[in-house]
C-alpha positions in Angstrom: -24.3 -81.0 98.0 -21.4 -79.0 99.4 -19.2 -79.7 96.7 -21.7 -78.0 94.3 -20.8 -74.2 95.1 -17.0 -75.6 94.4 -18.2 -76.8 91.2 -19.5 -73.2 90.5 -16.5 -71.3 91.4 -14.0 -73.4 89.2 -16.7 -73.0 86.4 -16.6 -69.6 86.7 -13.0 -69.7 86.8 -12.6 -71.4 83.8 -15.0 -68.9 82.1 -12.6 -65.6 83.1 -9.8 -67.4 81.9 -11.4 -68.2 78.4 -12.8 -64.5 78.5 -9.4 -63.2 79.1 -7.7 -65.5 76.5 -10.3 -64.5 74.0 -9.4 -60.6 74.6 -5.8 -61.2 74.2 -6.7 -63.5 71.3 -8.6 -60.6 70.0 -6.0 -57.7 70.5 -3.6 -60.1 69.2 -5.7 -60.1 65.8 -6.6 -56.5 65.7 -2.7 -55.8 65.6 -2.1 -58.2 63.3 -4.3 -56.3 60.7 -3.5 -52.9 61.8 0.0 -54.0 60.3 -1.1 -55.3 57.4 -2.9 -51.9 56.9 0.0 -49.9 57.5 1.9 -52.0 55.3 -0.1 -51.5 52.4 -1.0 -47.8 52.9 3.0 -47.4 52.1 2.9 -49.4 49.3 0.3 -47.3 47.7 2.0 -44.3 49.1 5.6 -45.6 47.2 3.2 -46.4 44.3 2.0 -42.7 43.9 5.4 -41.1 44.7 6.3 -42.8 41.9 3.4 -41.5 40.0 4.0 -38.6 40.9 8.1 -38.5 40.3 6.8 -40.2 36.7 4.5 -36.7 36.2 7.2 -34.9 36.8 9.3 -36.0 34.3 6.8 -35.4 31.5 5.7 -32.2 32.5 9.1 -31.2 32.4 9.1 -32.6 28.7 5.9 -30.8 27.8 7.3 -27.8 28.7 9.9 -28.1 26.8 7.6 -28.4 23.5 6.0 -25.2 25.1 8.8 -23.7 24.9 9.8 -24.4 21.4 6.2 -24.2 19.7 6.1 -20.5 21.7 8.9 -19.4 19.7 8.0 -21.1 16.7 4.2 -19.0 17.0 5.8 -16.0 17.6 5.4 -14.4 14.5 1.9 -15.6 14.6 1.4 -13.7 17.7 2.4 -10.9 16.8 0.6 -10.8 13.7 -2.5 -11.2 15.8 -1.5 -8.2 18.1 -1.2 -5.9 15.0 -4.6 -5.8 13.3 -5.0 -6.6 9.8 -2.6 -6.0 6.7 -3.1 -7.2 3.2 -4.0 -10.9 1.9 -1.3 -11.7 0.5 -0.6 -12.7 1.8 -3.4 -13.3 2.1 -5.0 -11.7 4.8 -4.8 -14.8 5.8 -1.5 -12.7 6.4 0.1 -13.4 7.6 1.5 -13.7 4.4 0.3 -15.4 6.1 1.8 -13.1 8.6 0.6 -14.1 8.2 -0.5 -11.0 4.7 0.7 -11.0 6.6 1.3 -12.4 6.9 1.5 -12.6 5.4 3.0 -12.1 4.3 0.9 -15.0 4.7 -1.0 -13.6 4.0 -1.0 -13.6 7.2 2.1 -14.4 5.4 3.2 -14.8 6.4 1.0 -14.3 6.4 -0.9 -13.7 6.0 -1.8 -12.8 6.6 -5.0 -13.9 6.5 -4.0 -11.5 4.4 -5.9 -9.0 4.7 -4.7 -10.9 7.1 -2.7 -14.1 7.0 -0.6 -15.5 4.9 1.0 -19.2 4.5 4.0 -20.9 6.2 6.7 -22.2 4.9 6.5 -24.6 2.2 8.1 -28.3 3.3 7.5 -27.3 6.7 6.8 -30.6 9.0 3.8 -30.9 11.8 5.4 -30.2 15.4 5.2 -33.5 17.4 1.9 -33.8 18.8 1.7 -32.9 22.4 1.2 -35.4 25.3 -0.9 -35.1 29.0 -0.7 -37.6 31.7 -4.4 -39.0 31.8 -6.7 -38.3 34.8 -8.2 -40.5 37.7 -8.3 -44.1 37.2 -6.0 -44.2 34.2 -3.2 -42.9 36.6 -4.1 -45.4 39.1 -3.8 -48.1 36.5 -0.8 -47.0 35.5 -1.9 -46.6 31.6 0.4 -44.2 29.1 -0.5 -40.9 28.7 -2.0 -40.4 24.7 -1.8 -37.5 22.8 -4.7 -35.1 23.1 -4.4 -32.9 19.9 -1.4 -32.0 17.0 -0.1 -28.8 17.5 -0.2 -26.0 14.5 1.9 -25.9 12.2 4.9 -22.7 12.6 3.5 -19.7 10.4 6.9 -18.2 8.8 5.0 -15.6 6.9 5.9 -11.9 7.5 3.5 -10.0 9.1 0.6 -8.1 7.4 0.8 -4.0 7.4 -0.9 -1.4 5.6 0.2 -1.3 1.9 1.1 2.2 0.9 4.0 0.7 -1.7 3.0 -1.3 -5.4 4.7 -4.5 -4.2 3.3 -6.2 -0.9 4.9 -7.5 1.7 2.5 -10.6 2.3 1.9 -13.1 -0.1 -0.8 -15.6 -0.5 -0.6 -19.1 1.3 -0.7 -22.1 -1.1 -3.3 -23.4 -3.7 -5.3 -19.4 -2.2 -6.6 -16.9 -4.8 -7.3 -13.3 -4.2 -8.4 -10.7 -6.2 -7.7 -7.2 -6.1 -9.7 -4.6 -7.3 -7.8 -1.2 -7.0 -8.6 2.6 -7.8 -5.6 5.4 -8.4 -6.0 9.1 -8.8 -3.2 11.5 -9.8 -3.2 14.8 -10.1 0.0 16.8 -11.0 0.4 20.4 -12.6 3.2 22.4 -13.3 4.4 25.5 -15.0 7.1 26.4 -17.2 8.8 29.9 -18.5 11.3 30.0 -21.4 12.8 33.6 -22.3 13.7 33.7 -25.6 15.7 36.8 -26.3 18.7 39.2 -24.6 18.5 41.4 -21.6 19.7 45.1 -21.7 19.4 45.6 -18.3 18.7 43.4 -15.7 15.4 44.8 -15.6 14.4 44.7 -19.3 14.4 41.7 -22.1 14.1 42.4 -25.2 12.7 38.9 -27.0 9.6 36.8 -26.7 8.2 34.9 -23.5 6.6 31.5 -23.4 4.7 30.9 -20.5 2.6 27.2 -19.8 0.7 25.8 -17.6 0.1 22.4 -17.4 -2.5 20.3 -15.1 -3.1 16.6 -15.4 -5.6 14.0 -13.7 -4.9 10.5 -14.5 -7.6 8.0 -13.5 -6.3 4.7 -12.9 -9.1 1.5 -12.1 -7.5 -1.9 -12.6 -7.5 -5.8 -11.2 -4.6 -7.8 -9.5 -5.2 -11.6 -9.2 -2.7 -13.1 -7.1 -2.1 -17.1 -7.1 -0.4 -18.9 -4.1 2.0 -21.6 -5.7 3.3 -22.3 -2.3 3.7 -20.9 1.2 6.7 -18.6 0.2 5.7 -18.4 -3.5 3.2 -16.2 -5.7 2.4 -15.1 -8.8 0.3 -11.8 -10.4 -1.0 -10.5 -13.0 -2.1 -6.7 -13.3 -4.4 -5.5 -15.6 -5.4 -1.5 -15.5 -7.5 0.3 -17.3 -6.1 4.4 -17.7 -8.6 7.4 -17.9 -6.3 11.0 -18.6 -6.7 14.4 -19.1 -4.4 17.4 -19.6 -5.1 20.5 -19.9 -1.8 23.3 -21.2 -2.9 27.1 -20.6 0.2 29.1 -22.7 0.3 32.4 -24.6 2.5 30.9 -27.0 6.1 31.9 -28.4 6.9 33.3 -32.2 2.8 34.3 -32.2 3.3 38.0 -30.3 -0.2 36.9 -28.8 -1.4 39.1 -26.0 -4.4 36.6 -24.9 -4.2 33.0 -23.1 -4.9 29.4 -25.4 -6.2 26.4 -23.6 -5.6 23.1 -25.3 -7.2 20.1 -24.0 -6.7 16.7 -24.6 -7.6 12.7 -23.3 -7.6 9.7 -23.6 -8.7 6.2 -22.0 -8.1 2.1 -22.6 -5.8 -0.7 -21.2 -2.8 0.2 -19.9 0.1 -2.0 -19.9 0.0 -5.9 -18.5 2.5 -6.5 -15.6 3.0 -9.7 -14.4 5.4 -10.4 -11.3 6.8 -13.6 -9.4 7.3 -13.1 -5.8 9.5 -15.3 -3.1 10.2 -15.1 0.0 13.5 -16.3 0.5 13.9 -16.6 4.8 11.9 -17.4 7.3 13.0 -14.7 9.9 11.0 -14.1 13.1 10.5 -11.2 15.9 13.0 -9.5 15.5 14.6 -10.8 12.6 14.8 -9.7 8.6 12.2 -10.9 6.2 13.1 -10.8 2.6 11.0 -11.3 -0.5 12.9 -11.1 -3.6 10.2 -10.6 -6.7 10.5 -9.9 -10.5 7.8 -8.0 -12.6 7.5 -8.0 -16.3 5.4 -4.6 -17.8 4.3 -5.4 -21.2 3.2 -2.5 -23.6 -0.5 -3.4 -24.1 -1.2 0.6 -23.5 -1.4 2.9 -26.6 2.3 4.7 -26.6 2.9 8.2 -26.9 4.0 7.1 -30.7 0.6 5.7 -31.5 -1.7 9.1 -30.8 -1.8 11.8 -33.5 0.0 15.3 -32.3 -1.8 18.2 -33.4 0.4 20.7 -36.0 -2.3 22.9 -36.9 -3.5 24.5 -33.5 0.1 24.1 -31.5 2.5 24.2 -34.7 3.3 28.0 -36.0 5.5 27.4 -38.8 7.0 23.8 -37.7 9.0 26.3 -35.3 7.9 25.2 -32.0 8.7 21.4 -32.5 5.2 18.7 -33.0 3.3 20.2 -31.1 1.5 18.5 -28.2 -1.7 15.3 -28.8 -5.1 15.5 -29.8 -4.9 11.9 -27.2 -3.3 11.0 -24.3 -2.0 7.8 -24.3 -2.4 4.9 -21.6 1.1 3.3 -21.8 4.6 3.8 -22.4 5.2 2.3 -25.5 8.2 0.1 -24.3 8.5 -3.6 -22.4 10.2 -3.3 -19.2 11.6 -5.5 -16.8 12.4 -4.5 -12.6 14.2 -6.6 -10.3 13.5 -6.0 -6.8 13.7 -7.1 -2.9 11.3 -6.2 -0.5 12.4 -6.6 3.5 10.6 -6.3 6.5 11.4 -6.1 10.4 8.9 -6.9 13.0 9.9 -5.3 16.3 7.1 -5.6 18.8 4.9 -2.9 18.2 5.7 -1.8 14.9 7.0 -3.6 11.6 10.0 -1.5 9.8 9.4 -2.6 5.3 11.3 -0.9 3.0 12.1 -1.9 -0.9 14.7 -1.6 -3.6 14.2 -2.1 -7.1 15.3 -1.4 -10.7 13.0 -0.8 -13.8 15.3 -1.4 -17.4 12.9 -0.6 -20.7 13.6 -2.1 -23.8 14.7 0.4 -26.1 12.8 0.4 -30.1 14.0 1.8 -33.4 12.1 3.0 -36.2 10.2 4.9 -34.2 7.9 8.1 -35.2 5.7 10.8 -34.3 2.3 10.7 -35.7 1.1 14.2 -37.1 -1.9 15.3 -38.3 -3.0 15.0 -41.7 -1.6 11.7 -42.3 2.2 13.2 -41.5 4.8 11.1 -39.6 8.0 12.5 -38.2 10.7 10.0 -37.8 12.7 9.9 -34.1 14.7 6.6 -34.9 16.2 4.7 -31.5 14.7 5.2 -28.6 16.1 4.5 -25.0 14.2 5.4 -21.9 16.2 6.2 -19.2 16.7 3.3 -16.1 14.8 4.1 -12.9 16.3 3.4 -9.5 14.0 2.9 -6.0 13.7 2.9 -3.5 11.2 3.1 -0.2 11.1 2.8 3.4 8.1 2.9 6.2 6.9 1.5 9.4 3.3 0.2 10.0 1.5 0.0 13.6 -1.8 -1.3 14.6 -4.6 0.3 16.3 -6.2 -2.4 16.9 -7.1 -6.0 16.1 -8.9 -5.0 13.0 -7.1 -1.5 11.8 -3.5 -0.7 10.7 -1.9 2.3 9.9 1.4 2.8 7.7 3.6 5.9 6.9 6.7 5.9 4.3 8.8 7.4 1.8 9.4 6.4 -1.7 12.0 8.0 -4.4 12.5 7.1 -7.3 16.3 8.0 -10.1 15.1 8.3 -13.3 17.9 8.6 -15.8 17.6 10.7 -18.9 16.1 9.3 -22.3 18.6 8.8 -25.4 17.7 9.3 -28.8 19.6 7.7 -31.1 22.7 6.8 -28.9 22.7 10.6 -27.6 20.8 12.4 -24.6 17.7 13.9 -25.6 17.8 17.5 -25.5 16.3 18.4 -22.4 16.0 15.3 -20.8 17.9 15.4 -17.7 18.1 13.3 -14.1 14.9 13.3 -12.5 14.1 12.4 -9.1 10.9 11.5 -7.5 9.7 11.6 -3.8 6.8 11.0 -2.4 5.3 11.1 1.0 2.8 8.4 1.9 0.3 7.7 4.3 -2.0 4.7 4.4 -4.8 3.0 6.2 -5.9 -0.7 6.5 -9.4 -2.0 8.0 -10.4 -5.6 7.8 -14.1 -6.2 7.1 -13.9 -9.7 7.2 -11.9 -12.8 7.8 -11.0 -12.8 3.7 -11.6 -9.1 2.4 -9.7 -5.9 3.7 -10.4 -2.1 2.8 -6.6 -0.3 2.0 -6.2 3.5 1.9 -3.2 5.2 0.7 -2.4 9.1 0.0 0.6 10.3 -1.4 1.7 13.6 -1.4 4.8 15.0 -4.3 8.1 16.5 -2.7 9.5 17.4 -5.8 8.5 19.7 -8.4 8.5 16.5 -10.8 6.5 14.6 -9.0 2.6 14.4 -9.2 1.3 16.5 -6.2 -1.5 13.8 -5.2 -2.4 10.5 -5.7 -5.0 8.9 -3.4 -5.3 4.5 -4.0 -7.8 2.2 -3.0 -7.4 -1.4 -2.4 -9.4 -3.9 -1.8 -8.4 -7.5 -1.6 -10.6 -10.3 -1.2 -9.4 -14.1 -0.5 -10.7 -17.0 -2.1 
């Protein structure tokens, strides 16, 4: 019995030790993991600086395709920033640009034409862009896909507010717009011719023809432009020509002390004119457009050698020449072909456009005044004269929707032969006019354009107001 508190004690001994061995045993385990923790938080932690060098590397790549596509949508941009132009482009347009244009029809357009207009033909889709993928897809490791193609560079020129006959936007490819247009000119002038000898400066001795002559020239007609490709178009013209003129004179040879009025007009289809554009660079902010283009002007008007000139009311005597026409004709009675190159500039907020152009008629023999009563007077060969032109403006936008556009436009016209000699009379003529115009995009595929031009020389007409109105298919 006494060696039973012994037996106790050593129990209990035993016990402490197996409890303290069990601790260590415990701590010994709890380290162990604690490493292999450690050790595989750095693994991941190598894994996603990794990731993260791999991210790196592509963002760096994607921002170079930023970079590129930014300059490639420039013209785009800007286009946008400008409001609308003309189809042409296309409103598109941009040409279009892009018509801009389109140009287009932006043109560029266009652009739309009104606003834009199409890109370059043969251009190839930009590489499609690529983002790394989110959550797990990183963590797995997966490749990154593409997530969308990016658009396709718009080249057009961009769209401005047409105040000039040829457009700066064409139409994009396989687009159709129609153009419905309305042109009024008014023009009057006067003319003196002394016949006779002076004794003093104060005092002639003769006869004095005095005239006055106003005309208004009504002008309705449809364009209908076809996009063969992104930098190519074709149109065909066709106006129908409402005139009037009206010649106050007391007239020579009659010793008349009273004022005569004749009045004449006349109306039907002008002359066809068909014209091939092409834009011929792709240019850029800041860089030259060009669009060369080549228009054909049939005769389909009735000539001034088709309408019957009256001999009984304005001829005394067959003195005073033919006399003037009981109609007024629609046309000029010769075919005509004009050469040209149109340019633009974009330079943030404006776009610089000017032209330059040459119109050669056709000369015709056997030609002949028709006179009343069944009379004809012969004129044999006739050559009109060569017209040289030439036109520069700048167009600004107001606004995403409105443009406005201010120019100049002159025109050389050289004197008319008759027969292989100068007509009496007919001398160098120059014309200038002063032009203003205004362009408002109603909708996506149909722009309102204003234009009013205003005669700087005594030979040109002293208004015309046009109205344009294209509208995209």
């Amino acid at each position: 019995m006494k060696r039973e508190p012994f037996r106790h004690v050593r129990m209990i001994s035993y016990a402490t030790v197996l409890l303290f061995y069990a601790e260590a045993h415990a701590q010994s385990l709890q380290d162990q993991t604690a490493q292999e923790n450690i050790a595989t938080l750095r693994q991941e932690l190598n894994n996603r600086i990794k990731e993260l060098d791999s991210l790196k590397r592509k963002l760096a790549e994607e921002e170079a395709q930023f970079q590129q596509l930014s300059k490639a949508l420039d013209s785009r941009m800007l286009d946008a920033t400008r409001g609308a132009g003309q189809p042409g482009a296309g409103a598109a347009p941009a040409a279009g640009i892009a018509q801009n244009a389109g140009a287009g029809e932006s043109a560029g357009a266009a652009p739309d034409a009104g606003a834009t207009a199409g890109t370059a033909a043969g251009t190839a889709p930009a590489p499609a862009i690529s983002t790394a993928q989110n959550g797990g897809g990183d963590q797995q490791g997966q490749p990154s896909q593409p997530v969308g193609q990016a658009p396709i560079p718009d080249t057009a020129p961009p769209a401005v507010a047409p105040i000039f006959d040829q457009p700066g936007v064409l139409t994009p490819r396989n687009k159709f717009v129609l153009e419905p247009s309305f042109q009024f000119g008014y023009s009057s002038s006067d003319r003196v011719a002394l016949v006779g000898y002076t004794i003093i400066p104060a005092l002639l001795i003769g006869l004095i023809d005095v005239r006055e002559i106003k005309s208004n020239v009504l002008t309705g007609g449809v364009a209908a432009r076809y996009g063969i490709t992104n930098r190519m178009e074709v149109e065909v013209r066709v106006p129908y020509v409402y005139s009037t003129n009206d010649t106050v004179s007391r007239e020579i040879f009659t010793g008349s002390a009273q004022d005569n009025v004749f009045n004449s007009s006349g109306h039907g289809i002008g002359d066809v004119e068909m014209t091939l554009r092409y834009q011929l660079n792709e240019g850029g902010p800041d860089k030259f457009y060009y669009i060369g283009w080549l228009r054909f002007k049939t005769a389909t008007g009735k000539s001034p050698f088709d309408v019957v000139t009256d001999c009984v009311t304005r001829c005394i005597g067959n003195t005073t020449g033919t006399g003037l026409p009981l109609e007024q004709p629609t046309g000029t009675g010769f075919y005509a072909i004009q050469p040209g190159l149109t340019w633009l500039f974009p330079s943030d907020p404006v776009v610089f456009f000017g032209n330059f152009s040459y119109l050669h008629s056709f000369g015709r023999s056997d030609l002949s005044l028709h006179i009343l009563n069944g009379e004809t007077d012969p004129v044999g060969h006739i050559q009109p004269g060569d017209i040289y032109g030439f036109n520069i403006g700048m167009g600004l936008a107001l606004n995403e929707k409105a443009s406005f556009s201010i120019g100049y436009d002159q025109s050389i016209v050289l004197p008319t032969k008759q027969n292989g000699q100068s007509v009496p009379g007919s001398v160098r003529v120059i014309l200038g006019t002063l032009l203003v115009g205004y362009s408002y995009r109603i909708t996506p595929k149909m722009t309102l354009n204003f234009s009013l031009g205003a005669g700087l020389t005594r030979d040109t007409p002293d208004l015309t107001l046009t109205f344009r109105m294209p509208i995209q298919f």
